[in-house]
mmCIF file of the N, C-alpha and C atoms, coordinates in Angstrom:
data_MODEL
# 
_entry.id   MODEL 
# 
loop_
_atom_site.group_PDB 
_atom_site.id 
_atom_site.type_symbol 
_atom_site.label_atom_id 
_atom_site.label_alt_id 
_atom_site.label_comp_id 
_atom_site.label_asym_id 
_atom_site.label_entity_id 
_atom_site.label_seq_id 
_atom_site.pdbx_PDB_ins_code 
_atom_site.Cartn_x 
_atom_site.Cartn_y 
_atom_site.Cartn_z 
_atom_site.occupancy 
_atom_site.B_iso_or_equiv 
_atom_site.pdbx_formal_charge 
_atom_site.auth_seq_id 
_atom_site.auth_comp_id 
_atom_site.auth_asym_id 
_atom_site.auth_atom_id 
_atom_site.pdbx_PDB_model_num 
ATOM 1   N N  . UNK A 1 1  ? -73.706 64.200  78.989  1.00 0.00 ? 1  UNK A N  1 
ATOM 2   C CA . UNK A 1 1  ? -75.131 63.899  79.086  1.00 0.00 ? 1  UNK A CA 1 
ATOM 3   C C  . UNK A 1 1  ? -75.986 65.121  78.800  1.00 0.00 ? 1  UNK A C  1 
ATOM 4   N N  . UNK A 1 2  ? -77.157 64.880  77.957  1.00 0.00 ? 2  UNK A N  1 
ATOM 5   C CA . UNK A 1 2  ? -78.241 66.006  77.510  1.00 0.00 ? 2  UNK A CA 1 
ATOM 6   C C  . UNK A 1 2  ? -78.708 66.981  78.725  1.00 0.00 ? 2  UNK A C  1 
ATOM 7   N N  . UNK A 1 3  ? -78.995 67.916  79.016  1.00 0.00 ? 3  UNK A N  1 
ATOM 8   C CA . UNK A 1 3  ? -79.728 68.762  79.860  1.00 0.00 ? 3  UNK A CA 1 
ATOM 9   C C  . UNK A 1 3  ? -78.621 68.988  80.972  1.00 0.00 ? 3  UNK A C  1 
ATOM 10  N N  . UNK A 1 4  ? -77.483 68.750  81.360  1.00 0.00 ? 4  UNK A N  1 
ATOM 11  C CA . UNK A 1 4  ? -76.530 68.385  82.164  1.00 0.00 ? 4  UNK A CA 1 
ATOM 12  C C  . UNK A 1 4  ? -75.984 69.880  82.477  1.00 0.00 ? 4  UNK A C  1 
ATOM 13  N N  . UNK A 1 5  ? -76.011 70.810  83.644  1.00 0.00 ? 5  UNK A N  1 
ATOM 14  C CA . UNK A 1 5  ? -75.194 72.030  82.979  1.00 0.00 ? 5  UNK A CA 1 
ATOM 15  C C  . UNK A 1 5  ? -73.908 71.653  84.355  1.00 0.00 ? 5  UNK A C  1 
ATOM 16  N N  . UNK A 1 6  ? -72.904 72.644  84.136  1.00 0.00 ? 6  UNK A N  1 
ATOM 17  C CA . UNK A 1 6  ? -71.685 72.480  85.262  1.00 0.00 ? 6  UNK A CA 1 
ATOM 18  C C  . UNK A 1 6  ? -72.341 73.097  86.967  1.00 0.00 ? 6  UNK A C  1 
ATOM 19  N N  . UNK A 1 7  ? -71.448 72.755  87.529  1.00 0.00 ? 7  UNK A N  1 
ATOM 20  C CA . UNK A 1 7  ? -71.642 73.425  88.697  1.00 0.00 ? 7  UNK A CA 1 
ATOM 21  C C  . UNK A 1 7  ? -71.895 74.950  88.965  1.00 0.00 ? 7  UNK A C  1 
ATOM 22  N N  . UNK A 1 8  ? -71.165 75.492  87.984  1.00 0.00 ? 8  UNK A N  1 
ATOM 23  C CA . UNK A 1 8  ? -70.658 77.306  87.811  1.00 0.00 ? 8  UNK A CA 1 
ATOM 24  C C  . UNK A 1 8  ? -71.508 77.554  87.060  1.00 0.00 ? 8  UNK A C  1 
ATOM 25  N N  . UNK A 1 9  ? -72.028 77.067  86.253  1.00 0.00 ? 9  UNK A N  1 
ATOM 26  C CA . UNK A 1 9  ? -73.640 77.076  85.764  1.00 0.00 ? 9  UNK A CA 1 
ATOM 27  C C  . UNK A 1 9  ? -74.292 77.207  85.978  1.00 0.00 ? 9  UNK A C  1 
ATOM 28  N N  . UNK A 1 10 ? -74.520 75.931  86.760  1.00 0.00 ? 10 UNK A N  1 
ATOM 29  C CA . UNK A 1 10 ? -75.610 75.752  88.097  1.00 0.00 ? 10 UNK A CA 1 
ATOM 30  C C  . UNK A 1 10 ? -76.377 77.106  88.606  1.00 0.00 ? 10 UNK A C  1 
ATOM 31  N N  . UNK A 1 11 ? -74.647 77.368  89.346  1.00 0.00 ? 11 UNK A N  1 
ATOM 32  C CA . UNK A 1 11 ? -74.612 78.790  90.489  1.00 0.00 ? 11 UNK A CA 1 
ATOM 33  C C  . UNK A 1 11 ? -74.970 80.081  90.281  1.00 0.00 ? 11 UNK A C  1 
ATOM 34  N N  . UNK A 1 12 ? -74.111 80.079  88.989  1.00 0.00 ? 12 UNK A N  1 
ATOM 35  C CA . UNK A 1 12 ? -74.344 81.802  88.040  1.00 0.00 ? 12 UNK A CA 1 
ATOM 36  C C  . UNK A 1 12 ? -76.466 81.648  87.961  1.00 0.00 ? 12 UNK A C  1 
ATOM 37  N N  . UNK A 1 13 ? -76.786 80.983  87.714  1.00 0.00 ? 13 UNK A N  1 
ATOM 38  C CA . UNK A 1 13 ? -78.391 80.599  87.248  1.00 0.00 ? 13 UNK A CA 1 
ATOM 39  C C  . UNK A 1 13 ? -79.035 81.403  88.724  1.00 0.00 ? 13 UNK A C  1 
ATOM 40  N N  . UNK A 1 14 ? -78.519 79.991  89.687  1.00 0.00 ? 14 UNK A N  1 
ATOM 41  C CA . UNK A 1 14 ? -79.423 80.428  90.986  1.00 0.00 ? 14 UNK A CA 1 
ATOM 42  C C  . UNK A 1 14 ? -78.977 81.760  91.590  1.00 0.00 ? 14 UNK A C  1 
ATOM 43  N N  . UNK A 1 15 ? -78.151 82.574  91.097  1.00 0.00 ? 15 UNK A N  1 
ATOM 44  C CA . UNK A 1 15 ? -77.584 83.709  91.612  1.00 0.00 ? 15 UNK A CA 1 
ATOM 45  C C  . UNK A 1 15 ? -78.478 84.676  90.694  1.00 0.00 ? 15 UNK A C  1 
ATOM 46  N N  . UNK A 1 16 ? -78.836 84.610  89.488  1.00 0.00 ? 16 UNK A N  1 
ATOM 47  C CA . UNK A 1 16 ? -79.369 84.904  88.519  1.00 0.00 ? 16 UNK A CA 1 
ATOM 48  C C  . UNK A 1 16 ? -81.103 85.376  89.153  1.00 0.00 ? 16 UNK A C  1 
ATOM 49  N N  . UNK A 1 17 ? -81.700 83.691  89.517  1.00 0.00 ? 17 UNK A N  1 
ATOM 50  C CA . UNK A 1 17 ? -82.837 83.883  89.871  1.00 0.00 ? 17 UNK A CA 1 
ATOM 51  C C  . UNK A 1 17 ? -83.126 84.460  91.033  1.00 0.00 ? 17 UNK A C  1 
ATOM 52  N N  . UNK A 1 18 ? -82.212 84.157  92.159  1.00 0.00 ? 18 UNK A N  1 
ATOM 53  C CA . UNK A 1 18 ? -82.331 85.251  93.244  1.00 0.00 ? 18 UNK A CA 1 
ATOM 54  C C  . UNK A 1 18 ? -82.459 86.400  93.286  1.00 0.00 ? 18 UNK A C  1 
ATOM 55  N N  . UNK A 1 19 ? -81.328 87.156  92.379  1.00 0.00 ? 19 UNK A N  1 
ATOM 56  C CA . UNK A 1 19 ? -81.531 88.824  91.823  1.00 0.00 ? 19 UNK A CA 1 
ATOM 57  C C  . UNK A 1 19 ? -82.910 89.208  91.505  1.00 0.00 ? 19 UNK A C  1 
ATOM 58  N N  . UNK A 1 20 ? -83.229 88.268  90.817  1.00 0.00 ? 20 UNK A N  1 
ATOM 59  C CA . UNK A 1 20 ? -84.595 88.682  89.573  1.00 0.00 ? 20 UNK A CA 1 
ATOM 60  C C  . UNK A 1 20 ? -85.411 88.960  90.602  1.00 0.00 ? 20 UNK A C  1 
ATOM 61  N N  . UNK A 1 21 ? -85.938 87.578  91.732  1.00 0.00 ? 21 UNK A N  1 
ATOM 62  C CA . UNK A 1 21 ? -87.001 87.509  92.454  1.00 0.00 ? 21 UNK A CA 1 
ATOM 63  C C  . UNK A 1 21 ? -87.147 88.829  93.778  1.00 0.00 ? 21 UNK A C  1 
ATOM 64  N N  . UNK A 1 22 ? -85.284 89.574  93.898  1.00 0.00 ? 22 UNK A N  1 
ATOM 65  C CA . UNK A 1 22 ? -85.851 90.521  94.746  1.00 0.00 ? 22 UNK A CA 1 
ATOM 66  C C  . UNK A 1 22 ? -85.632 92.138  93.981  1.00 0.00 ? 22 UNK A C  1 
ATOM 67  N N  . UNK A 1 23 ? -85.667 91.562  92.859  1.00 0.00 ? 23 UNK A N  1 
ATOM 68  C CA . UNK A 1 23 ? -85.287 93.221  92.015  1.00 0.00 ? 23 UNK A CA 1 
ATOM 69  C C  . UNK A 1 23 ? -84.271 93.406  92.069  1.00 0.00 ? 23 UNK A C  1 
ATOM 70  N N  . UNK A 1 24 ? -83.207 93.003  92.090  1.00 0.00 ? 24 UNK A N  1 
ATOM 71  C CA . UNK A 1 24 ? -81.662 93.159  91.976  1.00 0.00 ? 24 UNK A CA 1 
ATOM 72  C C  . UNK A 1 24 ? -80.813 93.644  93.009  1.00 0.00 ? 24 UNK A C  1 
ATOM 73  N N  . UNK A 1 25 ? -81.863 93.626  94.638  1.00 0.00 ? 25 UNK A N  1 
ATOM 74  C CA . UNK A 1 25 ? -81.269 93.870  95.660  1.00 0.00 ? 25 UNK A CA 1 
ATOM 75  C C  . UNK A 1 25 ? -80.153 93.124  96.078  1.00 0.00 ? 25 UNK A C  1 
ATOM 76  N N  . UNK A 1 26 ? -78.916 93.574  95.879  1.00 0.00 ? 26 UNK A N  1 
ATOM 77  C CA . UNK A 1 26 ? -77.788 92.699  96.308  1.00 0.00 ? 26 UNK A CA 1 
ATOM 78  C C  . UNK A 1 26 ? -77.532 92.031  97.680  1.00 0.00 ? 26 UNK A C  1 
ATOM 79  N N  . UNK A 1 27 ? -78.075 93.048  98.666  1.00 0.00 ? 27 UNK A N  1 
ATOM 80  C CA . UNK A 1 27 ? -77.276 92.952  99.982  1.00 0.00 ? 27 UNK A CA 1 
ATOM 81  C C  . UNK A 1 27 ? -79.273 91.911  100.645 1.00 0.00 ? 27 UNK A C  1 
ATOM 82  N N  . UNK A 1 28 ? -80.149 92.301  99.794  1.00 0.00 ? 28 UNK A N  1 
ATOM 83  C CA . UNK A 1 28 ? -81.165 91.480  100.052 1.00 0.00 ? 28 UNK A CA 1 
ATOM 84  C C  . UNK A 1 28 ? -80.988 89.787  99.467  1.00 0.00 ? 28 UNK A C  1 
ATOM 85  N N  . UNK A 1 29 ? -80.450 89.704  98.346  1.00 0.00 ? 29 UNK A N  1 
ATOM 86  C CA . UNK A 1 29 ? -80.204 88.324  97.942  1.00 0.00 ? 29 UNK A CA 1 
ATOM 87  C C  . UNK A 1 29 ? -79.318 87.827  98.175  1.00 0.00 ? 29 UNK A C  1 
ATOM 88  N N  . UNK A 1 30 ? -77.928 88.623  98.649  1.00 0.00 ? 30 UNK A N  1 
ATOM 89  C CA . UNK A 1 30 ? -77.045 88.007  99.329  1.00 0.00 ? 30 UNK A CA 1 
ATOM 90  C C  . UNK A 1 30 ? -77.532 87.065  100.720 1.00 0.00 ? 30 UNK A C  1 
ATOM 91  N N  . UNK A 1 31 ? -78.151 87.933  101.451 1.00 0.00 ? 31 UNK A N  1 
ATOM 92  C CA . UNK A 1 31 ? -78.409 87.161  102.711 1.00 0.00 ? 31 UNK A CA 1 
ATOM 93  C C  . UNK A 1 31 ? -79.454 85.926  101.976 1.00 0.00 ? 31 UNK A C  1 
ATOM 94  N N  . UNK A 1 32 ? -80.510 86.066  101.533 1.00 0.00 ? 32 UNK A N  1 
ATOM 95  C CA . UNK A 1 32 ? -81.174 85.146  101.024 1.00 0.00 ? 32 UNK A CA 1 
ATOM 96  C C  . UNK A 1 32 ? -80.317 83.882  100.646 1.00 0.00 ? 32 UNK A C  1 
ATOM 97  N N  . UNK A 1 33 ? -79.388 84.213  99.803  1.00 0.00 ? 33 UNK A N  1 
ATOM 98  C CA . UNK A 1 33 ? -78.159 82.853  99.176  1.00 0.00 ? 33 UNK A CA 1 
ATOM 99  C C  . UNK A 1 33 ? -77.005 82.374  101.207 1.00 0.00 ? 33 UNK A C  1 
ATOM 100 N N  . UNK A 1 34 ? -77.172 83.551  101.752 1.00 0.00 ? 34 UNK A N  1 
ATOM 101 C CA . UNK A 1 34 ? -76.736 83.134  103.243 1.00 0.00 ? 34 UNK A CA 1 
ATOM 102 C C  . UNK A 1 34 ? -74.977 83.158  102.937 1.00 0.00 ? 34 UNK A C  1 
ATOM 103 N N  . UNK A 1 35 ? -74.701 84.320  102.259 1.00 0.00 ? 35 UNK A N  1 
ATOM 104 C CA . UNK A 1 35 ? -73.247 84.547  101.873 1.00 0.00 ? 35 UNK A CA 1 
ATOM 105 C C  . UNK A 1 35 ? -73.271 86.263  102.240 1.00 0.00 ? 35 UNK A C  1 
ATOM 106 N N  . UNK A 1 36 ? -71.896 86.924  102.314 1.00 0.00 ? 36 UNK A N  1 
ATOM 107 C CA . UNK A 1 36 ? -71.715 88.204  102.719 1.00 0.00 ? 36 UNK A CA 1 
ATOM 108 C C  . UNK A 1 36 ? -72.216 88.870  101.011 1.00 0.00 ? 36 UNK A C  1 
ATOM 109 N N  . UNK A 1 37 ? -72.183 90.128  101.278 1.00 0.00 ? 37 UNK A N  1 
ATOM 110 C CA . UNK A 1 37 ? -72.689 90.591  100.096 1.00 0.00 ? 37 UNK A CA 1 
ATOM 111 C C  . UNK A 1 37 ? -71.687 91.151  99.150  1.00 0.00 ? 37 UNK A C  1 
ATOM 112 N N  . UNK A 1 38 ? -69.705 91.310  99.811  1.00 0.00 ? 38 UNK A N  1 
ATOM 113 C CA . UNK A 1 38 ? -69.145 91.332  99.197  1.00 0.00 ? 38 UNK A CA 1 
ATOM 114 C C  . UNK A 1 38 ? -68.746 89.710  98.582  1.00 0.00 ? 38 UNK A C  1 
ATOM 115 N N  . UNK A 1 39 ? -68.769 88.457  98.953  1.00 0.00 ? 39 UNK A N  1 
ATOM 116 C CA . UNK A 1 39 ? -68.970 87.728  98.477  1.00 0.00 ? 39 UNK A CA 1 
ATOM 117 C C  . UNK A 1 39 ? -69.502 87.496  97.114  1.00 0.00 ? 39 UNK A C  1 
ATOM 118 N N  . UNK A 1 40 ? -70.997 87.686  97.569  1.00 0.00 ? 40 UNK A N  1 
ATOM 119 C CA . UNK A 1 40 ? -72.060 87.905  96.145  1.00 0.00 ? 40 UNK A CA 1 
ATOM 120 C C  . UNK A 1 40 ? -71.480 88.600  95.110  1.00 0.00 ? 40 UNK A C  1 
ATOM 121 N N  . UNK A 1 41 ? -71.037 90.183  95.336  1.00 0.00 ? 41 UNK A N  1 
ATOM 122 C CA . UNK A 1 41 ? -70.058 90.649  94.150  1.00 0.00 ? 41 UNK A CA 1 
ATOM 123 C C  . UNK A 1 41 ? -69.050 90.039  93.563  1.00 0.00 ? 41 UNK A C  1 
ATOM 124 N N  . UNK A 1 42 ? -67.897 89.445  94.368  1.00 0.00 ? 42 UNK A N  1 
ATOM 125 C CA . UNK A 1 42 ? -67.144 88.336  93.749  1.00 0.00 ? 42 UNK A CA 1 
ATOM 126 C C  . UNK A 1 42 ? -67.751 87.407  92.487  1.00 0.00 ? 42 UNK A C  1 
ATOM 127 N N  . UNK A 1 43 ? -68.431 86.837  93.366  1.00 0.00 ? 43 UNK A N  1 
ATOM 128 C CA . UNK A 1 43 ? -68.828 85.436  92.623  1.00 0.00 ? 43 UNK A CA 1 
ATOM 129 C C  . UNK A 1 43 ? -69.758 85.722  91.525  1.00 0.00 ? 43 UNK A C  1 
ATOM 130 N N  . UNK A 1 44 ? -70.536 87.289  91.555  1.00 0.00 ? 44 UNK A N  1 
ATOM 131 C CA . UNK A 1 44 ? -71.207 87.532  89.767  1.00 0.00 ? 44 UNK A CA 1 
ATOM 132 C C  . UNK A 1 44 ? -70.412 88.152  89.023  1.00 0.00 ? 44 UNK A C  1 
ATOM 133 N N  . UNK A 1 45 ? -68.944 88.387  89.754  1.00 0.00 ? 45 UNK A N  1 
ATOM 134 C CA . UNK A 1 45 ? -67.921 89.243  88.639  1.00 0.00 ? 45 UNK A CA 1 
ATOM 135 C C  . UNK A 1 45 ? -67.463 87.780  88.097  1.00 0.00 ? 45 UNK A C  1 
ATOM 136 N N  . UNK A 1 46 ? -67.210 87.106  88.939  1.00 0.00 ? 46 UNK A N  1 
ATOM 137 C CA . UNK A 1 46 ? -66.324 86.021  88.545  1.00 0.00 ? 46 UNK A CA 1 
ATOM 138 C C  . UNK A 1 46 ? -67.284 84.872  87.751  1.00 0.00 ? 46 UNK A C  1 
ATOM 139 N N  . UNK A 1 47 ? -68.568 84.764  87.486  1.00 0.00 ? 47 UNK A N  1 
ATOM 140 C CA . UNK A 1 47 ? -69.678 83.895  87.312  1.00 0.00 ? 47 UNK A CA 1 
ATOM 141 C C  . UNK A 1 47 ? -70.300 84.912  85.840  1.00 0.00 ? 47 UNK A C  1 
ATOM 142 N N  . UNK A 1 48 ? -69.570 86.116  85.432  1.00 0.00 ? 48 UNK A N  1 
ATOM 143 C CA . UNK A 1 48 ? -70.188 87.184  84.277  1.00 0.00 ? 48 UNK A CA 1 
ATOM 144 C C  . UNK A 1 48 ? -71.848 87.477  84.628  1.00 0.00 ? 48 UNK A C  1 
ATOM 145 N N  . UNK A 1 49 ? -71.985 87.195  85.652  1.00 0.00 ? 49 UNK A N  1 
ATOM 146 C CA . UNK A 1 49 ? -73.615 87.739  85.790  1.00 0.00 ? 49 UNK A CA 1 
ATOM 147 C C  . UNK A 1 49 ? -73.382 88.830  85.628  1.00 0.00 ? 49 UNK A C  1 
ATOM 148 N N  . UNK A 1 50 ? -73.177 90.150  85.814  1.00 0.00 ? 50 UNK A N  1 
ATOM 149 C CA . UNK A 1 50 ? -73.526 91.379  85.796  1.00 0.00 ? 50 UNK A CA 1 
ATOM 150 C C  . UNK A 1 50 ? -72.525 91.557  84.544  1.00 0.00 ? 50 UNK A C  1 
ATOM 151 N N  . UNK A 1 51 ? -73.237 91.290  83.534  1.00 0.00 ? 51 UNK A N  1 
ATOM 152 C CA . UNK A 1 51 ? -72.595 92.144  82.357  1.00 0.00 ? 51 UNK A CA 1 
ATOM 153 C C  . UNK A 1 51 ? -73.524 92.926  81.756  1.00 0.00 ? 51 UNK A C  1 
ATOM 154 N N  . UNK A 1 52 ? -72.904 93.410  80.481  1.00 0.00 ? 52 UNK A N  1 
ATOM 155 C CA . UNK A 1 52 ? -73.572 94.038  79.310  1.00 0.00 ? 52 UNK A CA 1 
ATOM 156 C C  . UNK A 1 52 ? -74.958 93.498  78.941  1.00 0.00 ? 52 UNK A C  1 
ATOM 157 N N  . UNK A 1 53 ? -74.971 91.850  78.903  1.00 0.00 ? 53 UNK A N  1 
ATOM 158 C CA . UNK A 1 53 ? -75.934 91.530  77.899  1.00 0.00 ? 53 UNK A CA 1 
ATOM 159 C C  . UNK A 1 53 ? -76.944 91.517  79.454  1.00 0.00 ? 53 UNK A C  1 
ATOM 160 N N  . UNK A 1 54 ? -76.833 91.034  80.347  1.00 0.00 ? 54 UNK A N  1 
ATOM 161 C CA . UNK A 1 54 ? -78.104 90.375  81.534  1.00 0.00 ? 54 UNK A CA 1 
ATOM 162 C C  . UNK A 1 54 ? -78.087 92.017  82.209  1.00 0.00 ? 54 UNK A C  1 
ATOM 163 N N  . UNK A 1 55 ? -77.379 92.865  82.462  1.00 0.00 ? 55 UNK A N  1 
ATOM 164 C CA . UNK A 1 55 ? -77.229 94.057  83.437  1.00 0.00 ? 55 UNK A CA 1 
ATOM 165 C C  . UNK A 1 55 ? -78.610 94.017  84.392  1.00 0.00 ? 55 UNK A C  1 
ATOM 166 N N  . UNK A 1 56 ? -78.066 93.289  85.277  1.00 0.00 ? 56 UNK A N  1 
ATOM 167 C CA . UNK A 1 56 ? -78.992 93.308  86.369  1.00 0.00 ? 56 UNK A CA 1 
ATOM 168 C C  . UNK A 1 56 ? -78.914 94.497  86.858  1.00 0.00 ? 56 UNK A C  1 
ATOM 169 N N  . UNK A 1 57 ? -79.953 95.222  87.277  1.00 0.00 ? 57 UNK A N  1 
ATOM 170 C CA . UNK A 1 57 ? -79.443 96.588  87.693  1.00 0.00 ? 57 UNK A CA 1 
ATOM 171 C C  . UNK A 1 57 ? -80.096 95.978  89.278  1.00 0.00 ? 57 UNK A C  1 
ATOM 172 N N  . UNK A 1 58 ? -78.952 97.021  90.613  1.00 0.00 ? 58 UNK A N  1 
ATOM 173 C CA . UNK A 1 58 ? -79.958 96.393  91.845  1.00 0.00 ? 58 UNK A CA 1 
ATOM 174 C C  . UNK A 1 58 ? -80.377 98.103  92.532  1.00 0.00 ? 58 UNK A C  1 
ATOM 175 N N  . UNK A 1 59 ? -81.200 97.837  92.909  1.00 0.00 ? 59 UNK A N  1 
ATOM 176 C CA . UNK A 1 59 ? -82.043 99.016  93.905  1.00 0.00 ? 59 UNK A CA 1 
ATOM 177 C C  . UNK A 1 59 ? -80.870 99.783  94.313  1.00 0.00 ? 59 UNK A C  1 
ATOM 178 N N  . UNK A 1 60 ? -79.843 99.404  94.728  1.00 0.00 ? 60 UNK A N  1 
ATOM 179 C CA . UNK A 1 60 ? -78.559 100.150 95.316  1.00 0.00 ? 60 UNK A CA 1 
ATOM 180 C C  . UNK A 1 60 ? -77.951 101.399 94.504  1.00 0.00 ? 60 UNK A C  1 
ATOM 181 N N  . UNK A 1 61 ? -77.942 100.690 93.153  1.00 0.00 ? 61 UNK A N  1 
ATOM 182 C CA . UNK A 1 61 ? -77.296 101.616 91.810  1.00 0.00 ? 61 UNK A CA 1 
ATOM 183 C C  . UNK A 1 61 ? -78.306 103.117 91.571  1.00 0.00 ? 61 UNK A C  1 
ATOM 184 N N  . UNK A 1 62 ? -79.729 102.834 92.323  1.00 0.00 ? 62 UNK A N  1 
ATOM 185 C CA . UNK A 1 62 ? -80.547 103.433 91.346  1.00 0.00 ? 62 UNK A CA 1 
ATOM 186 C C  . UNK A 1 62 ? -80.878 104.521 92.225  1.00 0.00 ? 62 UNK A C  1 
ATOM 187 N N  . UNK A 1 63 ? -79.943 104.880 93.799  1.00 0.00 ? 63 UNK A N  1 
ATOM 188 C CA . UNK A 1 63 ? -79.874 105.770 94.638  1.00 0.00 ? 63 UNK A CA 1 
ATOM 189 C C  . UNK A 1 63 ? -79.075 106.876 94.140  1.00 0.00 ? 63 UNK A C  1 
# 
């Protein structure tokens, strides 16, 4: 079906927009999504959010 995306789709997206909305604070959008924040790392290694092309950078990196 047209417009239809997967579940892991879905997720990688709203994991996506969470980052964006707090500046790429991990351990801030983790709690926001209400998951641990090594969690959150999992699931954008495993979901390719943090690659080359999107490089979310988060407040953490930039210490």
């Amino acid at each position: 079906p047209g417009g239809l995306v997967t579940l892991e789709e879905m997720e990688r997206r709203h994991i996506e927009q969470v980052l964006s909305s707090v500046d790429g604070n991990r351990q801030q959008a983790a709690r926001i999504l209400g998951i641990d924040r090594t969690t959150l790392y999992r699931k954008m290694q495993r979901l390719a959010t943090f690659d080359s092309k999107r490089n979310i950078k988060s407040k953490e990196s930039k210490h």
